[in-house]
C-alpha positions as CSV (number, residue, x, y, z in Angstrom):
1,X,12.4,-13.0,16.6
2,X,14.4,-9.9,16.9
3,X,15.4,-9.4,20.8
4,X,17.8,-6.6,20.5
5,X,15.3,-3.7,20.5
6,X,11.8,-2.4,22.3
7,X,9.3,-4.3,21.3
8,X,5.8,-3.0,19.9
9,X,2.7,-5.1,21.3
10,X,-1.0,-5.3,20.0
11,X,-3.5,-7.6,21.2
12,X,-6.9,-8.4,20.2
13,X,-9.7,-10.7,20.2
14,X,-11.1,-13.0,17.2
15,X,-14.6,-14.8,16.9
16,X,-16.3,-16.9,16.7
17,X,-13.6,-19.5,15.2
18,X,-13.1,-23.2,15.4
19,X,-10.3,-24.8,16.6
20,X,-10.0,-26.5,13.3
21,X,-9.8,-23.4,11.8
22,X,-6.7,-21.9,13.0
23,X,-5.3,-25.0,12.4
24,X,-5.7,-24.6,8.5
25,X,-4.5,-21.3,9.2
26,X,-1.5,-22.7,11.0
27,X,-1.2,-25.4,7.8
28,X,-0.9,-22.3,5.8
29,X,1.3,-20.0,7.4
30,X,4.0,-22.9,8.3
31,X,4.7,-22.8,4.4
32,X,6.5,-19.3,4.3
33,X,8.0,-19.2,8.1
34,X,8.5,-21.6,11.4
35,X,4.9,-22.3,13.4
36,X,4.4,-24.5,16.2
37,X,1.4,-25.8,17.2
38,X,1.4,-26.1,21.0
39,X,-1.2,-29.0,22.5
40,X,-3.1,-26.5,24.6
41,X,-4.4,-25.1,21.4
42,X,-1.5,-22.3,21.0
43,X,-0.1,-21.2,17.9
44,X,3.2,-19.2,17.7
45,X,5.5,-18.1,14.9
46,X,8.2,-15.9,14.1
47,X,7.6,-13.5,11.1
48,X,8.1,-10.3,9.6
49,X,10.8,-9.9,12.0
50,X,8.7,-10.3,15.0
51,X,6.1,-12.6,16.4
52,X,2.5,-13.9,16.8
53,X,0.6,-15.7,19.0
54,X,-3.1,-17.3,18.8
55,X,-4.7,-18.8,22.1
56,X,-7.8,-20.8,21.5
57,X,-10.8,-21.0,23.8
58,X,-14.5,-21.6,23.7
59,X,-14.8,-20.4,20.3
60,X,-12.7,-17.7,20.7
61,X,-8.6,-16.5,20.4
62,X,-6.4,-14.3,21.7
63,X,-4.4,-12.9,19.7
64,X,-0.9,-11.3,20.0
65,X,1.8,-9.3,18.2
66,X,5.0,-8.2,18.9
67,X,6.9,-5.9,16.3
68,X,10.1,-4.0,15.9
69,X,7.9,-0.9,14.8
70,X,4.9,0.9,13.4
71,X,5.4,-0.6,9.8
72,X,6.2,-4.7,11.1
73,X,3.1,-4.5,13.1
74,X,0.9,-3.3,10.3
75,X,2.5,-5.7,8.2
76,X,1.7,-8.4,10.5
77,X,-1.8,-7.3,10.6
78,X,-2.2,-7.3,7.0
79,X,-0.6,-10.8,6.8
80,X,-3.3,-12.3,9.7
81,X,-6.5,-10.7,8.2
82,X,-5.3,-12.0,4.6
83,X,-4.6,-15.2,5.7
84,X,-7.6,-15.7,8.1
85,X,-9.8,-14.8,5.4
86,X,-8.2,-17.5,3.0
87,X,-9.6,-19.8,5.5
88,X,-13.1,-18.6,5.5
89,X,-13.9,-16.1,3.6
90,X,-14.6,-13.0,6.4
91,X,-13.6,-14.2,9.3
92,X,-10.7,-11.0,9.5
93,X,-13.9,-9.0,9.8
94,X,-14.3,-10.6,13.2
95,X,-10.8,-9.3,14.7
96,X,-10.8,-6.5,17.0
97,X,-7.7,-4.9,18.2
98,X,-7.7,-4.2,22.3
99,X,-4.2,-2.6,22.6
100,X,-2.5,-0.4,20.0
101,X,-5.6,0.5,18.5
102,X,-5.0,1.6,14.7
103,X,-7.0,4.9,13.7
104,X,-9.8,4.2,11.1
105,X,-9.2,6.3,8.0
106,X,-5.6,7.0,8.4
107,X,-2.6,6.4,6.2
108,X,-1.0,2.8,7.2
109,X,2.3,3.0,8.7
110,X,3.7,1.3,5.8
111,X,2.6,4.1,3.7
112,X,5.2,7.1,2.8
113,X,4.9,9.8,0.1
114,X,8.0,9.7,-2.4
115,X,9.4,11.8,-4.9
116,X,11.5,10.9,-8.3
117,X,14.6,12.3,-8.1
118,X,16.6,10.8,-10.7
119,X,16.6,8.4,-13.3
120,X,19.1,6.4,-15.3
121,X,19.3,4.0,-17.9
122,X,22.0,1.4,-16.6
123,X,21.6,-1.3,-19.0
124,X,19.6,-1.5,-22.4
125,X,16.7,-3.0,-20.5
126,X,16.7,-1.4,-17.0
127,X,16.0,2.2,-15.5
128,X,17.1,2.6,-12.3
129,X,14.7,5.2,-10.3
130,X,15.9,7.1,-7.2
131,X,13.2,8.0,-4.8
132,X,13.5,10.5,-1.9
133,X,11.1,9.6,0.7
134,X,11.0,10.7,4.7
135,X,11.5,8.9,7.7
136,X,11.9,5.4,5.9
137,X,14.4,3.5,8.6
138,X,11.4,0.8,8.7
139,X,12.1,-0.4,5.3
140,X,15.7,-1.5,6.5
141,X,13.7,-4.0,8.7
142,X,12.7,-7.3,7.3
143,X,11.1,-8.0,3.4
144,X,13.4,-6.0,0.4
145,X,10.6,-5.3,-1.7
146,X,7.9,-2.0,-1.4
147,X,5.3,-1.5,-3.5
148,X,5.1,1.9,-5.6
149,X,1.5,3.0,-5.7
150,X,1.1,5.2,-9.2
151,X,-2.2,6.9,-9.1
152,X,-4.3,6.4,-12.2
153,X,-5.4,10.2,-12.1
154,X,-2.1,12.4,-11.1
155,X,-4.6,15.0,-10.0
156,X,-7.0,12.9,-7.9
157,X,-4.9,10.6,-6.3
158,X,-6.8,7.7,-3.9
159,X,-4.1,6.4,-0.9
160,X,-5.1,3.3,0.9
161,X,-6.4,3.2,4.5
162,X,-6.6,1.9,8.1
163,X,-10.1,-0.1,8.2
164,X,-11.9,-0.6,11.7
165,X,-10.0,-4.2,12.1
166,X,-6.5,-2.4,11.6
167,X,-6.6,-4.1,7.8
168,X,-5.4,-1.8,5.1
169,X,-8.0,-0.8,2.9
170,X,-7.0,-0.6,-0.6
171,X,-9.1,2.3,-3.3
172,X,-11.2,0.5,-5.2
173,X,-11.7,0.3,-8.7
174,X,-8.9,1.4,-10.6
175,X,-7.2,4.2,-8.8
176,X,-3.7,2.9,-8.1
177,X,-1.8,0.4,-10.0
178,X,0.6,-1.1,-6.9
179,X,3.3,-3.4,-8.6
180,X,6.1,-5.1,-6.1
181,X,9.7,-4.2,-7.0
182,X,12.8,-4.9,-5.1
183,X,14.7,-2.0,-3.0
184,X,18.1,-2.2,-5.1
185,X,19.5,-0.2,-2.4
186,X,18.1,2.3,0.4
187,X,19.7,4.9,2.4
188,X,18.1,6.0,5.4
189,X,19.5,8.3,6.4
190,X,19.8,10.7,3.0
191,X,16.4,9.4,3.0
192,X,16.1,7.9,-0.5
193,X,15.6,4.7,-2.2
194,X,16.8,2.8,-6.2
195,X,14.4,1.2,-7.6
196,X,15.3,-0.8,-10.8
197,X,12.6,-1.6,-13.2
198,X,12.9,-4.0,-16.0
199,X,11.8,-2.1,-19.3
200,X,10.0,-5.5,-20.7
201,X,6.9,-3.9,-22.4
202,X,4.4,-1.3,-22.4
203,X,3.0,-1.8,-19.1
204,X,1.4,1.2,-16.8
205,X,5.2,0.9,-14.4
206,X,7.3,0.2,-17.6
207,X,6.1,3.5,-19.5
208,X,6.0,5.4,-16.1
209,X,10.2,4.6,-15.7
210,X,11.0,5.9,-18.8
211,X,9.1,9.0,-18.8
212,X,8.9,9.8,-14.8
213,X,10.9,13.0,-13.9
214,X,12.1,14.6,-11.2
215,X,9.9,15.6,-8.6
216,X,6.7,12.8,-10.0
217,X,5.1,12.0,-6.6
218,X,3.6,8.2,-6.0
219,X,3.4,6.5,-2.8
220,X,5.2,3.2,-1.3
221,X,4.4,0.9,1.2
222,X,6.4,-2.2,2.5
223,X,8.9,-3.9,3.6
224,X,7.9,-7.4,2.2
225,X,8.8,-10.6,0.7
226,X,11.8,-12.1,2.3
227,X,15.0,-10.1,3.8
228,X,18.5,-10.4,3.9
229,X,20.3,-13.4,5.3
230,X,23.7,-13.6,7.3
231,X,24.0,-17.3,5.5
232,X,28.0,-18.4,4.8
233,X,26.6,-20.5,2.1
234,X,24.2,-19.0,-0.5
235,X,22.5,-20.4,-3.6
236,X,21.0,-17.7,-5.6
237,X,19.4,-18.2,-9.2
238,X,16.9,-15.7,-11.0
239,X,16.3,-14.0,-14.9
240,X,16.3,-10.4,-14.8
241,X,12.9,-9.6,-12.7
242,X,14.9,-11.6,-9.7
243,X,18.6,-9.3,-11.1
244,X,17.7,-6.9,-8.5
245,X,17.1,-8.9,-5.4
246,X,19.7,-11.5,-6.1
247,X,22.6,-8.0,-7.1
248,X,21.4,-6.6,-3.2
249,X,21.5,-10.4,-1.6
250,X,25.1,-10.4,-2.5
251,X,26.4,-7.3,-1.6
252,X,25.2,-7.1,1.1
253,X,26.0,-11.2,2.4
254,X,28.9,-11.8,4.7
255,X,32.7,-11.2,3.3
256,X,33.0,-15.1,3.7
257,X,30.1,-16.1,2.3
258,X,30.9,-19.3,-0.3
259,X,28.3,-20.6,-2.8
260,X,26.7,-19.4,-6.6
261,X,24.9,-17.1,-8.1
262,X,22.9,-17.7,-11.4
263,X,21.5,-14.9,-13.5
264,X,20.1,-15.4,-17.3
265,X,19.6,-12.3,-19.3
266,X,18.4,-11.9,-22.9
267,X,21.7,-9.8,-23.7
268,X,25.0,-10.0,-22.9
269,X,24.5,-5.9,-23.0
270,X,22.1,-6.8,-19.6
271,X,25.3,-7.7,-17.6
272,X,25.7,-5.6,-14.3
273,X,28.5,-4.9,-12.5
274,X,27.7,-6.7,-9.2
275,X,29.9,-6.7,-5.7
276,X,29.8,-10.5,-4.5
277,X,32.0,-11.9,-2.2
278,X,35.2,-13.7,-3.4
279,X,34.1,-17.2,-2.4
280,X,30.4,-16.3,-4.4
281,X,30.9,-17.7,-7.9
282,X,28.3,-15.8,-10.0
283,X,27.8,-16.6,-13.3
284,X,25.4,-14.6,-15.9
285,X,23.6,-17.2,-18.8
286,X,22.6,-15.8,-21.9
287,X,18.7,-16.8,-22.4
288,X,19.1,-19.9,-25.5
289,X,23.2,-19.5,-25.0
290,X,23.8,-22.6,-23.0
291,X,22.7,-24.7,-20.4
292,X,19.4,-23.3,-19.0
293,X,18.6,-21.5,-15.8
294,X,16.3,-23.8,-14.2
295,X,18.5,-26.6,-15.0
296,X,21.4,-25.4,-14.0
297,X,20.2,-23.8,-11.0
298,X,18.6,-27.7,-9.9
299,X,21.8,-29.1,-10.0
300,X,23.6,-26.4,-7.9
301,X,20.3,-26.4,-5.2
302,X,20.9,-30.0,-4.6
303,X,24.3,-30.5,-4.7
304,X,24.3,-27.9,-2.0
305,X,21.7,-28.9,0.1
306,X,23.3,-32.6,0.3
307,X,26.4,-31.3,1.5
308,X,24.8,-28.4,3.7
309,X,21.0,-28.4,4.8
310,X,21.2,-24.8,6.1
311,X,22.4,-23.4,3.0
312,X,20.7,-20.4,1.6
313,X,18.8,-21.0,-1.4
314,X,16.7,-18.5,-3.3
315,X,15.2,-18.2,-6.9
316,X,12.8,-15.6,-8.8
317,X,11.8,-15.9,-11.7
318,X,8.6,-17.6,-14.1
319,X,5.9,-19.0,-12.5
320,X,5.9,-22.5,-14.0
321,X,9.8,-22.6,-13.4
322,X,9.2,-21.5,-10.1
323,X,6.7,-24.4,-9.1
324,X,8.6,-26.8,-11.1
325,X,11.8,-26.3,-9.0
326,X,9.7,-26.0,-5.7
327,X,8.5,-29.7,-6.8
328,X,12.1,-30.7,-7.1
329,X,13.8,-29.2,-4.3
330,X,11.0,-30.3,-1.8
331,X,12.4,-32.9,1.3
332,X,11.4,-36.3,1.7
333,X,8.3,-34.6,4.2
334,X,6.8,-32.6,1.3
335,X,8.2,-29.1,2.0
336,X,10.9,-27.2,0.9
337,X,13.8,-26.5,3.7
338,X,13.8,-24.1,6.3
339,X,16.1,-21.5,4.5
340,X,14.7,-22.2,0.7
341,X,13.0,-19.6,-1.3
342,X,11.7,-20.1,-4.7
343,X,9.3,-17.3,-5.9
344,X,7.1,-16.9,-9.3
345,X,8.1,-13.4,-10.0
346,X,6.2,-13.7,-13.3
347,X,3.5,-15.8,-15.2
């Protein structure tokens, strides 16, 4: 949990719920972060860059969150309700906040207007987006991913809201399409933000890179997915939906950082000019070219993780891929290690 600055608390209350329960819940959440599951029927864990804390009694639970800001306690919100409701199917509805109180109806604090203000074409296949946005230091803090929300109707656009239980509350229907793209890079202070889409079809985001101009208004919210990592040892694999995350993972790791990167493009034309450190080998596989990506990126996962446990090890990319190198990569105790990532970016 981060230490180093004022802390943001909310607590609330949630019931009726079983012990059993929030241990399923616990079951689930231990898969993306650290939980322990005390014997006097506490559950802690460190997440989204802060914390949270569930005290069982009589039916009932404390609950507790601590958060760098605004944005990391909404996203921890969003991540409980989600989560308790994939253990029972509306049991978030029976969470009420006590302290910190969210305002029904009002834009999340995750949510900021943003406006186009460039676009480029940087490889045959990718437009890179520049978005000016306000007040957007949060989305340094924790996940590198936002959502852009693109209204269906320009002229009627529907924003998500703050529910009575502090959930967001998405439009329904058809009013936003809300695809997750990686921050490419962000500066808060000039206040703006790249976005690099992948031009892989004639989807509702694809169409919308190549013809959005200057001054198009959509909404983001975020941060989310995974952050940065100080890690001396990276292993970083991906095809090009993973290109941005993986380019941002190694420009901005440690000058000493050892290890391999692994991207596969369709086109030796796709090949970005990408700052990694010296001791970061990074190769770029042309799709049916050579050995393949999940294969190659197997061997490198392993041969790491038997010489360093803690090594960072990330992937994006196909869905079956993804699950098939989770399979492989999992310890001898069924789970992946601590600092492994593998993600289905696509099906």
């Amino acid at each position: 949990m981060m230490m180093n600055a004022p802390m943001i608390t909310a607590l609330g209350r949630l019931g009726p719920v079983t012990w059993r329960e929030l241990q399923s819940f616990a079951g689930a959440l231990s898969e993306f972060c650290a939980v322990q599951v005390l014997p006097d029927r506490q559950i802690r864990s460190d997440v989204h860059a802060g914390g949270l804390h569930l005290q069982w009694s009589d039916g009932t639970a404390r609950v507790r969150i601590e958060a760098p800001s605004p944005a990391s306690a909404q996203n921890l919100r969003d991540m409980l309700a989600y989560m308790l409701d994939n253990v029972r199917e509306g049991l978030a509805a029976d969470l009420r906040w006590l302290q910190n109180v969210p305002q029904a109806g009002a834009l999340p604090p995750t949510f900021r207007f943003a406006t186009v203000m460039d676009s480029q074409r940087i490889t045959p296949r990718f437009q890179r987006i520049r978005l000016a946005a306000k007040d957007i230091a949060y989305l340094t803090q924790g996940g590198l991913h936002i959502r852009l929300l693109q209204p269906k109707v320009a002229a009627d656009p529907r924003w998500p809201s703050l529910g009575a239980n502090g959930r967001t509350i998405w439009p329904g229907g058809d009013h936003l399409h809300m695809p997750v793209y990686t921050m490419r890079a962000i500066d808060d202070a000039a206040g703006w933000i790249d976005v690099d889409i992948y031009l892989h079809g004639n989807g509702p985001t694809c169409l919308w890179a190549k013809t959005a101009r200057a001054g198009t208004r959509i909404g983001i919210t975020g941060p989310g997915g995974g952050g940065l990592s100080d890690n001396a040892h990276l292993i970083l694999g991906g095809d090009e939906t993973a290109l941005p995350a993986i380019a941002r993972m190694l420009e901005a790791a440690p000058a000493h950082a050892t290890g391999q990167a692994m991207i596969e493009v369709a086109y030796k034309a796709e090949i970005q000019p990408i700052a990694a450190p010296a001791g970061v080998a990074l190769t770029w596989l042309i799709r049916g070219n050579g050995p393949a990506l999940a294969t190659a990126f197997a061997r490198a996962a392993k041969a790491a993780l038997d010489t360093n446990p803690e090594a960072e090890i990330f992937f994006g990319g196909e869905k079956s891929i993804a699950q098939q190198l989770r399979e492989n990569l999992r310890a001898p105790h069924g789970k992946l290690p601590a600092n492994a990532s593998i993600a289905a970016y696509w099906s």
